[in-house]
C-alpha positions in Angstrom: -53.2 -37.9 -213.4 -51.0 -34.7 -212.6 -47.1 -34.6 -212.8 -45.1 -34.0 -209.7 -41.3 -33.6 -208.6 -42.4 -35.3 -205.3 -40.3 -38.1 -206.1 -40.8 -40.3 -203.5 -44.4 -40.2 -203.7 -44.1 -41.2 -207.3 -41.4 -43.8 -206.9 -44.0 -45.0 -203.9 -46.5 -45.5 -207.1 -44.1 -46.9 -208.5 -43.4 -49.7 -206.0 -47.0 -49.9 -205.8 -48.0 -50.9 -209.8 -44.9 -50.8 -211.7 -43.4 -48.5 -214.3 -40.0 -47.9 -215.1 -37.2 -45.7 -214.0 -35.4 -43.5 -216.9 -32.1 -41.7 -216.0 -28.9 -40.6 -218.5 -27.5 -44.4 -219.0 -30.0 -46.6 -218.5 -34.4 -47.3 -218.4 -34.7 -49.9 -215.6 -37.9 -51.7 -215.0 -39.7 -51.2 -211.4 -41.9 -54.1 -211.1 -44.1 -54.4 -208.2 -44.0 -56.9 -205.4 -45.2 -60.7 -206.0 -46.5 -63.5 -203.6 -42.8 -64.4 -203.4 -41.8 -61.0 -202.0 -44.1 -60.6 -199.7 -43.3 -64.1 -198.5 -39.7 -63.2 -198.0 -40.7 -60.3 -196.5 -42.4 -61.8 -193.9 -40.7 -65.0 -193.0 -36.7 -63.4 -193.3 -35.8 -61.8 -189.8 -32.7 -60.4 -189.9 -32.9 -59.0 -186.5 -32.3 -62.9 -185.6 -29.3 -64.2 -184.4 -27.6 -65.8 -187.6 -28.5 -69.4 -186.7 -31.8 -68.9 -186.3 -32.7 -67.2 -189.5 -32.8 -70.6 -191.4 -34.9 -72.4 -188.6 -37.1 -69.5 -188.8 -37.5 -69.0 -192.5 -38.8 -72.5 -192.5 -41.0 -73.0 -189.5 -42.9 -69.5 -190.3 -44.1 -70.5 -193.6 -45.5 -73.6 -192.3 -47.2 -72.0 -189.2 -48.8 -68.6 -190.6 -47.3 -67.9 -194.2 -48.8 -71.0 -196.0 -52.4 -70.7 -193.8 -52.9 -67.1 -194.7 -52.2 -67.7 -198.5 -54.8 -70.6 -198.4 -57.4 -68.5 -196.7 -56.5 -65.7 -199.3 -57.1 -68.3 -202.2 -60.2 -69.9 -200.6 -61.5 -66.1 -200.5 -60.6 -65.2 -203.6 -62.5 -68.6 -205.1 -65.4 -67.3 -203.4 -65.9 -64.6 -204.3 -66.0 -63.3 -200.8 -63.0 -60.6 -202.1 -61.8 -59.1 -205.2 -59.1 -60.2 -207.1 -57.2 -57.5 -209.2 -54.5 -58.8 -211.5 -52.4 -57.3 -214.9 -53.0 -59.8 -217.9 -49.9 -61.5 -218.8 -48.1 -59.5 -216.1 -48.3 -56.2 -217.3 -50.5 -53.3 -218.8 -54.0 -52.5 -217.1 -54.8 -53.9 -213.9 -58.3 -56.0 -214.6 -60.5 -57.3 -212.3 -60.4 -61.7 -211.8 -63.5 -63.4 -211.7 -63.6 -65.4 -208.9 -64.1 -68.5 -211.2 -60.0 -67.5 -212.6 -59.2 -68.7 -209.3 -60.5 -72.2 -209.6 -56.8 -73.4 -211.8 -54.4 -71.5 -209.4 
């Protein structure tokens, strides 16, 4: 690891696996994005006319959102990909054996 004032490649990193962010007043955590956020991210169009958002942000889950997380799951159970995860939601990121998956 090297230090660098590119700070938009390290607040990238930061986005990425976490960390916090220090200034004169304040140390605010940076956490990274969860199943939730990516869900949002993907089923929220706010390019939509406003009564069409809600419809939307329902009938996407249930058409491609909720599908893809089960085949993600089923994957991860597997063992046909790697799971990478931090215990307890923070520190080092560990590999999950694919037997972890069984209880979620």
């Amino acid at each position: 690891m090297g230090l660098t004032r590119d700070i938009q490649a390290v607040l990238s990193i930061a986005d990425e696996y976490g960390g916090w962010r220090v200034n004169e007043e304040a140390a605010t955590r940076i956490r990274p994005s969860t199943w939730d956020d990516v869900l949002v991210a993907h089923v929220i169009d706010e390019s939509l006319p406003k009564d069409e958002i809600a419809r939307e942000a329902v009938k996407r889950p249930e058409s491609f959102v909720i599908l893809a997380r089960q085949k993600i799951f089923y994957a991860l159970r597997s063992g046909a990909i790697d799971g990478w995860a931090r215990p307890n939601g923070s520190g080092d990121i560990a590999k999950i054996d694919a037997i972890q998956w069984a209880g979620l």
